[in-house]
N, C-alpha and C positions, 0 to 999 in steps of 0.2 A: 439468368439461371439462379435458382435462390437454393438454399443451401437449410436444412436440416441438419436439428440437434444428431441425428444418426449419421450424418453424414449422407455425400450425395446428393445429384440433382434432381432426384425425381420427387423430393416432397418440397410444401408449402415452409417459408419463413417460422421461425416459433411465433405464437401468439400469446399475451399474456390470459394466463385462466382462470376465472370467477374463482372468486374465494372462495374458501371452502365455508360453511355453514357453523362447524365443530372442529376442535383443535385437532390435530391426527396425535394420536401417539407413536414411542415409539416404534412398538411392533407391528402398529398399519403402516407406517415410513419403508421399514423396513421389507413387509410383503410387498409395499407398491417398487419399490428397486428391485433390482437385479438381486438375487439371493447366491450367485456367481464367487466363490471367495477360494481361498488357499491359505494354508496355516502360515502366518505373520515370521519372520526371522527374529521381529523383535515382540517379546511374549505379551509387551502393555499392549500390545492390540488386540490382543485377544481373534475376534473372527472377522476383523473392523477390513482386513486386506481384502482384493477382487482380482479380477481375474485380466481382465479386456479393460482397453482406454472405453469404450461403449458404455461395455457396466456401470464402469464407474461415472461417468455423462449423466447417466440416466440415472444414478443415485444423486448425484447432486441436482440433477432436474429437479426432484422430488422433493426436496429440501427447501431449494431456493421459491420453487413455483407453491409448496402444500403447506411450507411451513412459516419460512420469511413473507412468500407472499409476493415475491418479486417475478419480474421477466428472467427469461436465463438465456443467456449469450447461445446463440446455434454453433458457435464455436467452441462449445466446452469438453467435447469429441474430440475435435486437433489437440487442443489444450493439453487433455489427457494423456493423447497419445505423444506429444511430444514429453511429456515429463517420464512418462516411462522410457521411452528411446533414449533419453539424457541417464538413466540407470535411477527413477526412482520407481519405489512402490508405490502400487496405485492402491488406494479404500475405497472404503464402501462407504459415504458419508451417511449411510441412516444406519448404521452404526454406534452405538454411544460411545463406544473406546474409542471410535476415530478421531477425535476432539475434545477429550477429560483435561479439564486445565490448561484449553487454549484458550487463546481472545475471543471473546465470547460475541463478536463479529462474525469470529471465521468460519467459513463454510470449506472444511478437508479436500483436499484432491489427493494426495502423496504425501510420503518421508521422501529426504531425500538422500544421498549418498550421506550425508553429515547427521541425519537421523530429523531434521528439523521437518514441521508439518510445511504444505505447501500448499495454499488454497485462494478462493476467493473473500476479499471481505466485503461484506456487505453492512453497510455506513445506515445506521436510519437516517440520517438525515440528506440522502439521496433519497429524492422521491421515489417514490414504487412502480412508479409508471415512466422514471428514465428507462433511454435505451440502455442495454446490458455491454451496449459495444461503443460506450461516448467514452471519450477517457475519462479513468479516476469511476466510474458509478458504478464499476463493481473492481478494482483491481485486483493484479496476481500478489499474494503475500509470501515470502519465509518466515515462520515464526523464529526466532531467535533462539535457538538450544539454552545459552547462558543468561538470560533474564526476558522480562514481562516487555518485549519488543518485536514489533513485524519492521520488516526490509521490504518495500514494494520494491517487487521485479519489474511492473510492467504494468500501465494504465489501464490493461484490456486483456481477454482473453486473446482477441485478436492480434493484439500488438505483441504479447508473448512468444505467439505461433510463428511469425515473421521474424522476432527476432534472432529465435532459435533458429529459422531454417538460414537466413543470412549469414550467422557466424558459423553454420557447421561447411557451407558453401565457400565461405570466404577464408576457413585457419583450419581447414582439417579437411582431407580426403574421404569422411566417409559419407553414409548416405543414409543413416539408420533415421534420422527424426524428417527427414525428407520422403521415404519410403513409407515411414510409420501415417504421417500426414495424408498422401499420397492414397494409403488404402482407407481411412475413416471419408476424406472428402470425398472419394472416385474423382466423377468427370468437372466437378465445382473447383478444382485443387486449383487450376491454371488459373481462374479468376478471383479467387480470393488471397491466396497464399504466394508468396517468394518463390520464384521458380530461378532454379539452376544459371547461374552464369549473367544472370540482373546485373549484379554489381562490377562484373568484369565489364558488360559491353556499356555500364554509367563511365568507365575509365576511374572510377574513385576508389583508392588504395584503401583510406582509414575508414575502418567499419563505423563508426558512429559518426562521421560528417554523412554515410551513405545514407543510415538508419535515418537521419535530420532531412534530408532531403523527400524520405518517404513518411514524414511525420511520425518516429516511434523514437519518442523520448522517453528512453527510460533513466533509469539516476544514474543506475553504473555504468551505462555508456558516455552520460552525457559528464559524469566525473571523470570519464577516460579523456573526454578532451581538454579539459582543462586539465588537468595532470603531464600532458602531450608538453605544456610551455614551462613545466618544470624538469621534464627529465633530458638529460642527457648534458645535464651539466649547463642547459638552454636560461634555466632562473629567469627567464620572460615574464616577471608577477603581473606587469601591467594586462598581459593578455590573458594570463591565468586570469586574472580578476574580471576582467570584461565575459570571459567564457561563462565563470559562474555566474554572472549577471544574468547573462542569456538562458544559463540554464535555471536559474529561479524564476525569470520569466515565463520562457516557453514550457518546462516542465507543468506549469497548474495553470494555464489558462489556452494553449495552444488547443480549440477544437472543442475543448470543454463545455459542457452544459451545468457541470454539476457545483456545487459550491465549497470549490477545492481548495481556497490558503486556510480558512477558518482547520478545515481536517486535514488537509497534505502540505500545508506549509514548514512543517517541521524537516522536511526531507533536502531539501536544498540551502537552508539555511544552517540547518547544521554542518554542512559540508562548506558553507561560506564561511563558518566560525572555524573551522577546522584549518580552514586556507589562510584567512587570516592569522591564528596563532602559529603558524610556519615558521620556522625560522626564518626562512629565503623571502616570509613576506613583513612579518614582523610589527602587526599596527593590531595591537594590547586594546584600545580604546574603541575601534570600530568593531574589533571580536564583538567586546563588549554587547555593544547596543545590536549587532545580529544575535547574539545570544540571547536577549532579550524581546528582541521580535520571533521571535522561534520561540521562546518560552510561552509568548503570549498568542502566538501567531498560529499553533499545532499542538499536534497530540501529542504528548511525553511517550506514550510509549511506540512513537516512531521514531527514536533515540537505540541504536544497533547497543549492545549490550555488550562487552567483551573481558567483562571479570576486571579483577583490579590487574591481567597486564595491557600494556601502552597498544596495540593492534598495529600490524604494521602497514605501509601501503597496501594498497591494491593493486598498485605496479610500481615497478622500479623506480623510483627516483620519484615517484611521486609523493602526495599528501596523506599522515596518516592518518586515519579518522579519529574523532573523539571516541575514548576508551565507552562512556555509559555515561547516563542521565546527571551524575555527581557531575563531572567534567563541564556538561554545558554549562552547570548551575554555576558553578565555581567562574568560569569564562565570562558567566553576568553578572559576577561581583555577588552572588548569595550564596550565605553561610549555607553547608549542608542542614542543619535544623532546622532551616523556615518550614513550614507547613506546605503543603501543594495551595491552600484557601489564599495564606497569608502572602504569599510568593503572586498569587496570582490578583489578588488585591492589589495587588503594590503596583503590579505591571497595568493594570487597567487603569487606576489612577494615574500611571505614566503619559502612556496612549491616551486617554483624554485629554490632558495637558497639551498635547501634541497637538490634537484635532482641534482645539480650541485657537493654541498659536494659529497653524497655520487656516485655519476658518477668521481670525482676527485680519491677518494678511490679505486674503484675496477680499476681503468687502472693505480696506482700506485702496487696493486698488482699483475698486468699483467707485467706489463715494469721492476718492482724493482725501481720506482721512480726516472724513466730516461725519462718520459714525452712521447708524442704521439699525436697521432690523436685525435681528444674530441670526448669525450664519454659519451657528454650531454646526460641525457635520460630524453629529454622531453616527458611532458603529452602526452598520445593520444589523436589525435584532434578530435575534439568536431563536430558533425555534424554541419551546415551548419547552421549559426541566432539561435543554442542553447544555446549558453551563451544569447542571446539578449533575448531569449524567458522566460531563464532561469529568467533572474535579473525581468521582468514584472511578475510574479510569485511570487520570493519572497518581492518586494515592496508591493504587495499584503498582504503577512503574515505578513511583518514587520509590517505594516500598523494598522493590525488586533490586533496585540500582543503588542502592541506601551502600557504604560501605562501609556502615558499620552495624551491619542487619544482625540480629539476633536471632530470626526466626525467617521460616518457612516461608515466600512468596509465592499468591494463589489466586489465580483469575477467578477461581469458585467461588470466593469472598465476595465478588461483585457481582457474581450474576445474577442474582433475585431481585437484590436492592436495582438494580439496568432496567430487568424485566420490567420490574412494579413500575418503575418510571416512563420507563417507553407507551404503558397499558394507559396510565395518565396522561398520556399525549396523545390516546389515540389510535397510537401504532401496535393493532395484537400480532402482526405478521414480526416484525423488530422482536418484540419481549417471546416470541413461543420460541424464534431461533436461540436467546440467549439461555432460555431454559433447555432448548431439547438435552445437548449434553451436560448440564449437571448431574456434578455427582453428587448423589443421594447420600 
C-alpha cells in the first residue's frame, strides 16, 4: 500500500519532478499552493496562516519540489496534521511572512504554542536526490524564539509522526494527533504510523527505550534516558555517560544515508559538554575537548539559545543544558572575542594534529616502527564553498549568542552572500530557497 502526499492509499509514492526551466516567483509559488488561509492571531504573519494540515502539505510541496528542487517526504500531510493536533498554527509556506528572519534553510510548517516556527530544513549539502524519509535529509526543526538556533525535533517527517502518536498513547488519554493522522492517511494509517496500545502489548514502560527499539532517535528523548541515571537521587554518572555515548552514536549514523556529524554533530555533543560540567559528574578537562569537537564537529547554530538565564533541566533531577553559543565557547577554553574564522582555524589545526598522531600510530603497527609511506588520513573534503558558506552561518549565531551584542541579530544578513555561494557550487534549487523569503 503506498501512501500519498494527500494522504491515503489510492495514489502512487511522490516522485521527484524535473526541474523547472525558470526560477518561480513568489506569486507563481503562491498560486501553485493552496490559497486556503485565515487571519494570523499573531499580526508578523500577515496572510502566511492556512487553513487544513493538506493545504499546508501542499504549500510546502511547492516549495520544496519548484523551488529547493528537492523530493518531499509523502508524510508532510501527517506531519502537519499532527503539529496542529499538538495546538500549533499551521502556514502557508509560499508565503513570504512565513519565514522573514528565519534560517534560511528552513522550509515553515507552523508556530507553535511558544510562538517559535516549526519546519523542515533542508541542508544543501544533502544531495537532491536523497530520500526525504532517510534520517537527518530533511529534518523536523524549532527555530529558537531567543537567538539564531534550530532544536531538531526529529530526523524525519516520519519519525516526527510516530513520535507524537506514541507519547500521546503512552502519558495522556486523548486521541486528537491520532485522530488528526488517522483522517490525512485513511486506510495507509495502520501501516505506516503507531497504532494504539504498540507499546503496552511491547510490555515497555519508558517511552524512549520503546521509541529505540523502533529506530526513532530523537535528541530529547534520547537526553531523557540518560537524565533517567541522574534523577531521583540515582547520581549513576557512569551510566549517564555510556547513555550519551550511545546517543552521539546512534543519533547521526543509525540508518543514515546522509552526511550527518560534519551538519548534526553539534546536537549530542553539546549535551555531552553539558553532562560532563554537571556537578554530579564533574570532569572540567573532557568538557573541554567535547566542547571542542562540537565546535569543530557542527553547526553553531544548533547550540539551543536561552538569553543570559542558566535554562533549567528538562526534567527533574536531570542535566541543565548549556544556556547559548558563549557557554560552549567558554567550556573549550575560548575567550568570547575569537572570531568564528580564528576559533575555527585553531580547531582544524587541532584536528589535524590528531589525525596525523593517530595515522603515525596505526602504520607503526603495520611496519613495527620501521616507517613507510604517510598514512595521513585527512578529513573528507568538504563540498565545494562549504566551509565559506559554513563560517557565514555561524558568524551569524556567534552574533546572535555574543553577550555582549550591541545590535540587532539577522538571518537576512546571510542570505544573499548563502545564495551567491550555493549558485557557485551549482546548487540554484539551495540559493532560490534561501532567497525566496528575503526581506527586500
Amino acid at each position: 500500500m503506498a501512501l500519498s502526499l494527500c494522504g491515503g492509499s489510492s495514489h502512487v509514492h511522490l516522485k521527484k519532478k524535473p526541474r523547472p526551466a525558470a526560477t518561480l516567483s513568489r506569486r507563481k509559488v503562491s498560486a501553485a499552493a493552496s490559497a486556503s488561509s485565515r487571519e494570523s492571531p499573531d499580526s508578523s504573519l500577515g496572510d502566511a496562516t492556512i487553513d487544513t494540515p493538506l493545504a499546508c502539505a501542499q504549500s510546502v510541496q511547492t516549495i520544496i519540489t519548484s523551488v529547493a528542487r528537492r523530493r518531499c517526504s509523502a508524510h508532510v500531510a501527517a506531519l502537519a496534521a499532527a503539529l496542529n493536533a499538538q495546538g500549533g498554527t499551521l502556514l502557508d509556506a509560499s508565503a513570504a511572512q512565513a519565514a522573514q528572519n528565519s534560517h534560511p534553510y528552513l522550509v515553515p510548517l507552523a508556530v507553535d504554542f511558544a510562538g517559535a516556527r516549526v519546519g523542515l530544513l533542508i541542508h544543501p549539502d544533502v544531495s537532491s536526490d536523497a530520500d526525504p524519509d532517510t534520517p537527518f535529509a530533511q529534518p523536523i526543526v524549532r527555530e529558537h524564539a531567543r537567538g539564531a538556533s534550530l532544536e531538531v525535533l526529529a530526523r524525519s517527517p516520519l519519525e516526527y509522526v510516530n513520535a507524537a502518536l506514541v507519547e500521546e498513547d503512552a502519558e495522556t488519554n486523548a486521541t486528537a494527533i491520532q485522530d488528526a493522522v488517522a483522517d490525512i492517511a485513511g486506510a495507509a494509517a495502520a501501516e505506516f504510523y503507531y497504532q494504539p496500545g504498540e507499546m503496552e502489548r511491547a510490555k515497555l514502560k519508558l517511552l524512549p527505550q520503546f521509541l529505540a527499539t523502533r529506530k526513532i532517535i530523537a535528541p530529547r528523548f534520547a537526553e531523557m534516558l540518560a537524565n533517567r541515571h541522574l534523577q531521583d537521587g540515582k547520581n549513576d554518572v557512569d551510566s549517564a555517560l555510556v547513555t550519551a555515548e550511545w546517543y552521539l552514536s546512534n543519533l547521526l549514523s543509525a540508518g543514515s544515508e546522509v552526511p550527518t556529524t560534519g551538519l548534526f554533530g553539534m546536537i549530542p555533543h553539546a549535551f555531552q559538554v553539558a553532562l560532563l560540567l554537571d556537578d554530579r559528574v564533574d570532569r572540567e578537562e573532557e568538557a573541554r575537548d567535547a566542547a571542542r569537537l562540537a565546535l569543530w564537529n557542527g553547526a553553531w547554530w544548533m547550540v539551543k539559545c536561552y538569553g543570559s538565564e542558566q535554562p533549567k533541566p528538562a526534567v527533574e533531577g536531570g542535566v541543565a543544558p548549556l544556556p547559548n553559543l558563549a557557554a560552549l565557547k567558554k567550556a573549550a577554553g575560548f575567550d568570547e572575542t575569537i572570531s568564528p574564522s580564528e576559533m575555527r582555524e585553531f580547531l582544524e589545526g587541532e584536528q589535524s594534529a590528531a589525525r596525523s598522531r593517530a595515522a603515525s600510530i596505526a602504520l607503526d603497527a603495520v611496519t613495527g616502527g620501521a616507517g613507510g609511506a604517510s598514512m595521513d588520513a585527512a578529513a573528507p573534503a568538504a563540498p565545494d564553498g562549504a566551509a565559506r558558506i559554513a563560517s557565514m552561518l555561524d558568524a551569524v549565531a556567534s552574533d546572535a549568542h555574543a553577550t555582549n551584542r550591541t545590535s540587532d541579530w539577522d538571518w537576512n544578513q546571510a542570505r544573499r552572500d548563502v545564495a551567491d555561494a550555493l549558485r557557485e557550487r551549482g546548487d540554484e534549487g539551495a540559493a532560490e530557497l534561501c532567497e525566496f523569503y528575503l526581506v527586500k
